[in-house]
Each structure stands twice: as structure tokens, then as C-alpha cells.
Backbone as CSV, one residue per row, in Angstrom:
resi,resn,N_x,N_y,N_z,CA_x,CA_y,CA_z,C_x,C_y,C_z
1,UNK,-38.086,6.599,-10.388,-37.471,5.306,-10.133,-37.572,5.004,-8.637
2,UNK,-38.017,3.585,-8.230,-37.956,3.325,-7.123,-36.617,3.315,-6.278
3,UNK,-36.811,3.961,-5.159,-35.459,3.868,-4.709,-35.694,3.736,-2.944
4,UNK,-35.064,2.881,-1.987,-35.249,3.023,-0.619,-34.646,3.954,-0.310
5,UNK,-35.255,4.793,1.055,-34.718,5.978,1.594,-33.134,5.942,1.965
6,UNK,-32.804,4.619,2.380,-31.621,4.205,2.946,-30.411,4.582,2.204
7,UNK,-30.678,4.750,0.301,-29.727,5.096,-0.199,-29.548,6.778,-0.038
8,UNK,-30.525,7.394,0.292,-30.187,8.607,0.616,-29.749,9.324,1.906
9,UNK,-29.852,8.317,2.806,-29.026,8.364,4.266,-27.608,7.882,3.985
10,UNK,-27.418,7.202,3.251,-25.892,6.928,2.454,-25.470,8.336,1.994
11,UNK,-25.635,8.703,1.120,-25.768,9.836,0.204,-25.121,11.294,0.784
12,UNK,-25.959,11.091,2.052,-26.249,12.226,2.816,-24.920,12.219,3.618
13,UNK,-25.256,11.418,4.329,-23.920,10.894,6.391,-22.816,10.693,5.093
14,UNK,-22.441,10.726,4.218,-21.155,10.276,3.184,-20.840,11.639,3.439
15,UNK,-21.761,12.603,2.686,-21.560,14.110,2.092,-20.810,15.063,3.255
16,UNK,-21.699,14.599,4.805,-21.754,15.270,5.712,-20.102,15.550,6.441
17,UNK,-19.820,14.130,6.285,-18.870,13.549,6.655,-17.478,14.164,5.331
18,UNK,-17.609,14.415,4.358,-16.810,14.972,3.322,-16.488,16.042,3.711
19,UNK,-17.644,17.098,4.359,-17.815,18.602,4.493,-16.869,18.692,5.822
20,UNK,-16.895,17.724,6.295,-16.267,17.948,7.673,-14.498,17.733,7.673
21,UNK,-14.398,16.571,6.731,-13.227,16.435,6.753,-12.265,17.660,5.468
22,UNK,-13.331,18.276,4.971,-12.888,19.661,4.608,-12.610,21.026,5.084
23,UNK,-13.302,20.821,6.593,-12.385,21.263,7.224,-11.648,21.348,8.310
24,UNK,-11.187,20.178,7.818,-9.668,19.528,8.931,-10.812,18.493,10.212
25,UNK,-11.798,17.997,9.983,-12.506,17.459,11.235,-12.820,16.118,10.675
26,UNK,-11.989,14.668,11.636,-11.985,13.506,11.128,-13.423,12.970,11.769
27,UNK,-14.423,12.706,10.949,-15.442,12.267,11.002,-15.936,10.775,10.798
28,UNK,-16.818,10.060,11.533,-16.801,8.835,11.043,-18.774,8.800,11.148
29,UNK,-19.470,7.728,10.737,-20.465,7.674,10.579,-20.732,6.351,11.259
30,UNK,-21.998,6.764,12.793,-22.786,5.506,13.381,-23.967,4.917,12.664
31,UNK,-23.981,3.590,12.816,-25.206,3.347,11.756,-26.504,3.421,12.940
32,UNK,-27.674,4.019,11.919,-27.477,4.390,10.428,-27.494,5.649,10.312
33,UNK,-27.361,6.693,10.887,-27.930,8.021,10.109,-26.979,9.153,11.204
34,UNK,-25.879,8.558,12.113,-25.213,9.621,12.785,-24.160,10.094,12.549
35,UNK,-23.211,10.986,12.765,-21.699,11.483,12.064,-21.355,12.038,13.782
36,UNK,-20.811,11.101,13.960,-19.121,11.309,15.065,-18.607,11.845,15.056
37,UNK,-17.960,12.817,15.628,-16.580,13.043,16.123,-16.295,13.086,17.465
38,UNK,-14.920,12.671,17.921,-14.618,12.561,19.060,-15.759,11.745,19.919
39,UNK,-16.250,10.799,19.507,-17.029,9.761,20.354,-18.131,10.938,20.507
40,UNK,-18.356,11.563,19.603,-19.769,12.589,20.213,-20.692,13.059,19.148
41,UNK,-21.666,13.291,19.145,-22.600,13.385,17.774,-22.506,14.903,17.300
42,UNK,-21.898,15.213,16.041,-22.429,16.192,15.763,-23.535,16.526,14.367
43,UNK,-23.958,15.453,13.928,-25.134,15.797,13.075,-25.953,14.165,13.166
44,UNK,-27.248,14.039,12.476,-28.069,12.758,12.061,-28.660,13.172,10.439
45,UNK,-29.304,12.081,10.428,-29.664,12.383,9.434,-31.202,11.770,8.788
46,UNK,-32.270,12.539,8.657,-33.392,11.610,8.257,-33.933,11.432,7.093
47,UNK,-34.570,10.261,7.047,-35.137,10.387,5.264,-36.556,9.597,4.707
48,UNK,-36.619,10.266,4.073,-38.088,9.465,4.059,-38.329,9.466,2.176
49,UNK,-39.151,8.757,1.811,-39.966,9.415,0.028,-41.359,9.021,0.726
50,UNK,-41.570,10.780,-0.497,-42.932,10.668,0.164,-43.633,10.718,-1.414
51,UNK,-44.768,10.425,-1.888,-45.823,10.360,-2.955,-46.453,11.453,-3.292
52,UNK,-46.280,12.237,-4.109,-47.010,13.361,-4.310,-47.739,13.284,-5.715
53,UNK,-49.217,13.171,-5.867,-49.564,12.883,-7.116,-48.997,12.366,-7.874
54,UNK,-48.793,11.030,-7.508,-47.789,10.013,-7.927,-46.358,10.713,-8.164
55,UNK,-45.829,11.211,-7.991,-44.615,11.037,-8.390,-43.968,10.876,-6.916
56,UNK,-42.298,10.661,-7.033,-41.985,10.186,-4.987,-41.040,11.010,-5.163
57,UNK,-40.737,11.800,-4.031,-39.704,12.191,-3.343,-38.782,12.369,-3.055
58,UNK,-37.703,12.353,-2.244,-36.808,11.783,-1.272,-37.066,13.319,-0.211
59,UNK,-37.623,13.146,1.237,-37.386,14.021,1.691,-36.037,13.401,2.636
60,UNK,-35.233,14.708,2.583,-34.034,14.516,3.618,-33.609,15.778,4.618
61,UNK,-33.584,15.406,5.966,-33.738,16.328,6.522,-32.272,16.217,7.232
62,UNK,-31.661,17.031,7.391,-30.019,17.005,8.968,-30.284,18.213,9.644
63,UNK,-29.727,17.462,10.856,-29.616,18.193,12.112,-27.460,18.340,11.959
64,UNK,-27.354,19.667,12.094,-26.033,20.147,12.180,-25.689,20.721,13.192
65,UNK,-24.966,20.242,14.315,-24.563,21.480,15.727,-23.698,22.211,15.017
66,UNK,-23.688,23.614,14.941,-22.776,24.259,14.113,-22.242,25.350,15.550
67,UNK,-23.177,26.254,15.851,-22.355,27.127,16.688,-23.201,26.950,18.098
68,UNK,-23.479,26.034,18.315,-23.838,25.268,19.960,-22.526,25.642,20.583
69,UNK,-22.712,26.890,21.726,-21.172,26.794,22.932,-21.049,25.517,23.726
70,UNK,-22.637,25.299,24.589,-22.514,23.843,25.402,-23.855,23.426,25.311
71,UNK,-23.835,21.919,25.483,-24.902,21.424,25.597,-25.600,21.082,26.591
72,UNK,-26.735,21.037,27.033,-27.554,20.766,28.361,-26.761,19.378,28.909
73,UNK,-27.652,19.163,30.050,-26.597,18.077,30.644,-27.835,16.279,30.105
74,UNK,-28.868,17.170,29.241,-29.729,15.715,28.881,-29.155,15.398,27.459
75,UNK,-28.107,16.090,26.743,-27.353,15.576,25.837,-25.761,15.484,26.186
76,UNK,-25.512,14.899,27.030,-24.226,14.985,27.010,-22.907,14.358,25.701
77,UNK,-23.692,13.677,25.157,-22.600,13.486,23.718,-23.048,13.604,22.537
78,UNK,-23.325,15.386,23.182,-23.432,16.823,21.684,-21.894,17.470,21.357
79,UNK,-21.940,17.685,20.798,-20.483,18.271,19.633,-20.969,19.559,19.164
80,UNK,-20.538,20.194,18.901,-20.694,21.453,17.688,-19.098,21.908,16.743
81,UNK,-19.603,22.394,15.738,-18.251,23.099,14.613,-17.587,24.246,15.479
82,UNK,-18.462,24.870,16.536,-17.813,25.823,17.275,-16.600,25.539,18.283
83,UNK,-17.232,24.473,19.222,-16.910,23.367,19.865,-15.144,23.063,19.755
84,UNK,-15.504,22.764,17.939,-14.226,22.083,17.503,-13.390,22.872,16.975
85,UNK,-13.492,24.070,16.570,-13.225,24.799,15.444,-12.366,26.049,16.346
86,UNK,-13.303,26.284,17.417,-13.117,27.817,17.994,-13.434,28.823,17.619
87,UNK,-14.210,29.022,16.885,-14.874,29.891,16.567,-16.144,29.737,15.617
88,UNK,-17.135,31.108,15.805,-18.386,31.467,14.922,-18.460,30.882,13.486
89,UNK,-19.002,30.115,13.307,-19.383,29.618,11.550,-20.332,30.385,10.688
90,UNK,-20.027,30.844,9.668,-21.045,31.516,9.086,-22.236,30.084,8.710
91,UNK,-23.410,30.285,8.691,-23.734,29.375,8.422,-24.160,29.120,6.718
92,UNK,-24.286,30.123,6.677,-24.427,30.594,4.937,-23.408,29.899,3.861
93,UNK,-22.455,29.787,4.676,-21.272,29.238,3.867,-21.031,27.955,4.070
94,UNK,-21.809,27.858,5.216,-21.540,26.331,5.273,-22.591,25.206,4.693
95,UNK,-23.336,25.850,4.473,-24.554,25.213,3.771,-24.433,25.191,1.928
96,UNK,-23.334,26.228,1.541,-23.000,26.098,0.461,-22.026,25.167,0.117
97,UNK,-21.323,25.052,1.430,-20.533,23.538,1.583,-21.121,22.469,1.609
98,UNK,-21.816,22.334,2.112,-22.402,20.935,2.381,-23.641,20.303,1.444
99,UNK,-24.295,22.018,0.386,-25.366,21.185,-0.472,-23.787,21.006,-1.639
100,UNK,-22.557,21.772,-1.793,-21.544,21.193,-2.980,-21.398,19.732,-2.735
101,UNK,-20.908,19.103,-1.507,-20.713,17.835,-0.954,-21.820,17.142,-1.687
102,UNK,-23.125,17.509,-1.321,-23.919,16.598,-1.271,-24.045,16.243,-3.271
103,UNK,-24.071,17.248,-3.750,-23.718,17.206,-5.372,-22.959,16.594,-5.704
104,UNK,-21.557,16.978,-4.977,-20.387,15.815,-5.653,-20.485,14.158,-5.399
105,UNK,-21.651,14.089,-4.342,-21.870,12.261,-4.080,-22.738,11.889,-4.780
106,UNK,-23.844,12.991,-5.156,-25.060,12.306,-5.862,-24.034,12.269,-7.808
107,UNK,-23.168,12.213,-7.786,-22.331,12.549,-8.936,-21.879,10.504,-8.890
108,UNK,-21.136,10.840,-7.858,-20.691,9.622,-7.971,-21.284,8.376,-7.956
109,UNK,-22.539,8.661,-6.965,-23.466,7.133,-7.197,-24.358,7.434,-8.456
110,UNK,-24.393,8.339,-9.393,-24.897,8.328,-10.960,-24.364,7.575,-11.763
111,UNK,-22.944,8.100,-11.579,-21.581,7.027,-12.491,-20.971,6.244,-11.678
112,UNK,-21.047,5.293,-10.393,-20.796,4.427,-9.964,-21.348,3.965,-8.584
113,UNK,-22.446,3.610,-8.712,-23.402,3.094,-7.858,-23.276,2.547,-6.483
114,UNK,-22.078,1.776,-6.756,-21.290,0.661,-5.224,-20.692,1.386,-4.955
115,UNK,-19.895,2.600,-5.649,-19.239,3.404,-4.835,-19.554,4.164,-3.094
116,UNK,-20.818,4.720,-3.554,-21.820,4.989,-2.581,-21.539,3.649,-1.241
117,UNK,-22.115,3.037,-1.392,-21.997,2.069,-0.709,-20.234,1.747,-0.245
118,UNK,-19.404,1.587,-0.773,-18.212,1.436,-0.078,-18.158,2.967,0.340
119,UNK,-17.899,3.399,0.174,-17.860,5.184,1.012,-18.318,5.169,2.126
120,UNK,-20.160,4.583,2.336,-20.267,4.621,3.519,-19.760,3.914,4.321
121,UNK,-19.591,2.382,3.781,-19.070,1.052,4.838,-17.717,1.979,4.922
122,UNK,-16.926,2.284,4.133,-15.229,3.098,5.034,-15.689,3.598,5.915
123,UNK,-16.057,4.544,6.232,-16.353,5.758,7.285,-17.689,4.906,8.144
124,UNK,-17.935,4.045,8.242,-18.921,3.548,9.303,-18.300,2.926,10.147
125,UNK,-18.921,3.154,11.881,-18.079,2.402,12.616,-18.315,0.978,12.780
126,UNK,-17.538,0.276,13.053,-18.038,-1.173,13.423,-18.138,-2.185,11.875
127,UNK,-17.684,-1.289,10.643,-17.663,-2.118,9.467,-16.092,-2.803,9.688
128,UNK,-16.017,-3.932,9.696,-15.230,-5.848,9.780,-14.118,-5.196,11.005
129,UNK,-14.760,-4.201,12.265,-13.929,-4.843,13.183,-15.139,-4.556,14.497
130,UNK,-14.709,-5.132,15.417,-15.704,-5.194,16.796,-15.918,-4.101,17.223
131,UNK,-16.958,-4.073,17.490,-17.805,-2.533,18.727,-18.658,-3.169,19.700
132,UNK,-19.216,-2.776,20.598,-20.439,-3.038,21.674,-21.284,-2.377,20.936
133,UNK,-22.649,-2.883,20.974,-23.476,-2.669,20.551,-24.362,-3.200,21.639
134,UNK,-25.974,-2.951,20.972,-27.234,-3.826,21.854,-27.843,-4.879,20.850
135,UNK,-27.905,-5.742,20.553,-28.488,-6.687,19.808,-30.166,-7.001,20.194
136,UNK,-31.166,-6.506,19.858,-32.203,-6.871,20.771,-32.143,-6.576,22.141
137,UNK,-31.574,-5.686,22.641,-31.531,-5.512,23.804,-30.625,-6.359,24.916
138,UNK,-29.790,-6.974,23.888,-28.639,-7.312,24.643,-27.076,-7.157,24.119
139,UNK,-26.662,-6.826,25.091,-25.127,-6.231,25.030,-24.170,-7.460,24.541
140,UNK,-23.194,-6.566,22.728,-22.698,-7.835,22.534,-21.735,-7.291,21.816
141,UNK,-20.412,-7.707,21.463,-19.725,-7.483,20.590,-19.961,-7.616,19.090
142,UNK,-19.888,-7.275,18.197,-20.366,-7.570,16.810,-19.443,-6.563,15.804
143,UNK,-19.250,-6.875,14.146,-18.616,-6.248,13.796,-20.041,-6.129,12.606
144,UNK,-19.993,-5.199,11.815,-20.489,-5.183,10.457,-19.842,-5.510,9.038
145,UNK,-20.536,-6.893,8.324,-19.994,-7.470,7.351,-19.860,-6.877,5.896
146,UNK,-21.657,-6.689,6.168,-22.124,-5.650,4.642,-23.112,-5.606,5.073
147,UNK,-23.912,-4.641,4.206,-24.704,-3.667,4.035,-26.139,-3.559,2.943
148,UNK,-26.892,-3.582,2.864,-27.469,-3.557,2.026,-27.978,-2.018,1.491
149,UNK,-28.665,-1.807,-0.005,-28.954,-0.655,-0.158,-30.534,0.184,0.989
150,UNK,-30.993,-1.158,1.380,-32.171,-0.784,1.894,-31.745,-0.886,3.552
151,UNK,-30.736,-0.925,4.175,-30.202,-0.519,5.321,-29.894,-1.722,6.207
152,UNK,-30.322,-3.063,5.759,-29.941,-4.186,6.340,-28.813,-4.709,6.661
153,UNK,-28.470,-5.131,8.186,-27.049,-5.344,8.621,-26.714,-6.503,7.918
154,UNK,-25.592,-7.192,8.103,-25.078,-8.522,8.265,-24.333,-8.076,8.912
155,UNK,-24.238,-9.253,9.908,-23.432,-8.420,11.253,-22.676,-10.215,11.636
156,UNK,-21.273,-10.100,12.360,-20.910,-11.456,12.869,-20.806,-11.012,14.295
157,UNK,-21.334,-12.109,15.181,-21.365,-11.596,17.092,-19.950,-12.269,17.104
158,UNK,-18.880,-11.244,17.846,-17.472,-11.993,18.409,-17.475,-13.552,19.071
159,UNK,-18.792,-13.309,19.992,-18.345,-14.258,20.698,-18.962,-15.518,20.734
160,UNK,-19.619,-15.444,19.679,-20.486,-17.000,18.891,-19.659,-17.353,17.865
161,UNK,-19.818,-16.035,17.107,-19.318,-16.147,15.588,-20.480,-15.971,14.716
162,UNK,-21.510,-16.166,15.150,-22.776,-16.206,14.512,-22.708,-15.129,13.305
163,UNK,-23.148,-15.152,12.302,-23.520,-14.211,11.090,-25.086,-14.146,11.002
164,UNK,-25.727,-13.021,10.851,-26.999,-12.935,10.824,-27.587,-11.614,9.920
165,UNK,-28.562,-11.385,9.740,-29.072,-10.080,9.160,-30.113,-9.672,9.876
166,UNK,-29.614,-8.021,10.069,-30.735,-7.209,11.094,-30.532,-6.061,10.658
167,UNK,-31.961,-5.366,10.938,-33.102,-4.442,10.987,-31.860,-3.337,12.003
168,UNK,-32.073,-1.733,11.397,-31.717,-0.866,12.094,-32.632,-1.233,13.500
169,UNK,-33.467,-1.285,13.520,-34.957,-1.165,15.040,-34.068,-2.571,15.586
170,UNK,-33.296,-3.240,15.484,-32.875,-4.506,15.972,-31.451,-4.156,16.843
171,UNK,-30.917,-3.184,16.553,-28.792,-3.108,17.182,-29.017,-1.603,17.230
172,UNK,-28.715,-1.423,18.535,-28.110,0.069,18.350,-26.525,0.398,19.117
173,UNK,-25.932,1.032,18.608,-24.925,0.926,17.962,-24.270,2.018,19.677
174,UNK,-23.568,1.742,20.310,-23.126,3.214,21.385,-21.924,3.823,20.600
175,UNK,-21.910,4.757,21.234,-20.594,6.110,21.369,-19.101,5.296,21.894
176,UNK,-18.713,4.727,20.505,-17.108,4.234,20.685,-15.878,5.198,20.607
């Protein structure tokens, strides 16, 4: 079945974000593919379908800071589970966490499809209240209205009012 990658960057930054707040770490999700905490990144998320003798895909790949002590000074808003936690993560276990997560979401968008979709708009920042953002390369207030399954904003600018629809490659989103 055809499906855009976008629903599996949903799927995924939902799951990631579950695993975290399991244990005790309030997580929120930048669009499109980052997971926050404390105004600082600690995972992304990529996705692609790819064609393999006809049949497609979904490849999905995350980046997890898990036991990072500090980060260089060319990432300064890196995070890690160590970071937050205080101590060593097995990682073994945490990966058994996070493919359960990822099971219990692909559960829910089987038997309720929009669910997916409101899950992510909760936990996304900037869904119906204001953030700074870059709009095309210019600095603007904007909130996010909705969403589409294939990753398209509708976004309203504060200070027009304007409503419009844009392209992830169009707004990027800073560290609120």
C-alpha cells in the first residue's frame, strides 16, 4: 500500500517520545523529525520507502543520544539519557523499549488512523500557539494549524494573520 514516508516520521518521533516519557522525561517533538527536551535535541528521525523488486519499504532510521557525557562545542543543543538520567543506560534494554513503543503506535494507527496524527500535533511544538521560526528565510512568529499525512504545514503568521501551506524545506522551526 502506498504510503508517504511522513506517516512514519509520525509513527516514529510519537513512539520516541512515549519511550521517554516512560521514563519520567517530558518530551516534545520539533517539526518534522526532532524530539526535545529541555530546549535541546535528544534524538531525529529519518525516513524514506525505498522499491525493492517492486515491493516498497519504509526505511526508518533514529539517532538516540543515550550515554553522550558532553557534547563538542559544534553541537551545543545535544542532550543525552545520561545527561538527564545520571547514569549508564543499558542500551539493550532500551531498544527493547523503544522497538515495544514503536509496536504499540503502529497498533494504534491500524485501528485508528487520525489518532496518529493527533498524537503527533499534541506533542509538536508550535501546534495552535506561537513560536519563532524562519519562514523562507525570514524570521517570524507563526503557530501550526494542521498537518497533513504527507508532512505539509498550514501554518497562521502572528503578525499578518496570513494562513498558508508549507513544505518542511520552507520553515525551520528553532530551539524554544
Amino acid at each position: 500500500q502506498d504510503q508517504h514516508p511522513f506517516i512514519f516520521n509520525m509513527l516514529t518521533t510519537v513512539a520516541i517520545k512515549n519511550m521517554l516519557y516512560d521514563l519520567d522525561i517530558q518530551a516534545s517533538i520539533k517539526y518534522p523529525n526532532d524530539i526535545i527536551v529541555n530546549n535541546k535535541k535528544i534524538a531525529g528521525v529519518l525516513t524514506d520507502i525505498i522499491n525493492v523488486q517492486g515491493q516498497k519499504y519504509a526505511v526508518v532510521g533514529i539517532g538516540l543520544n543515550v550515554n553522550t557525557l558532553t557534547f563538542p562545542q559544534t553541537i551545543p543543543d545535544g542532550i543525552s539519557l545520561f545527561q538527564l538520567l545520571l547514569k549508564n543506560i543499558n542500551k539493550e534494554e532500551l531498544f527493547k523499549k523503544l522497538i515495544f513503543n514503536i509496536k504499540d503506535v503502529i497498533k494504534i494507527y491500524i485501528n485508528q488512523k487520525n489518532n496518529i496524527k493527533k498524537l503527533y500535533c499534541e506533542n509538536l511544538q508550535g501546534f495552535n500557539n506561537y513560536v519563532m521560526a524562519f519562514l523562507r528565510g525570514k524570521k517570524v512568529f507563526l503557530r501550526i494549524v494542521d498537518i497533513t499525512v504527507q508532512g505539509v504545514l498550514t501554518i497562521q503568521e502572528k503578525k499578518s494573520m496570513v494562513i498558508s501551506k508549507v513544505k518542511s524545506t520552507e520553515v525551520k522551526f528553532n530551539l524554544t
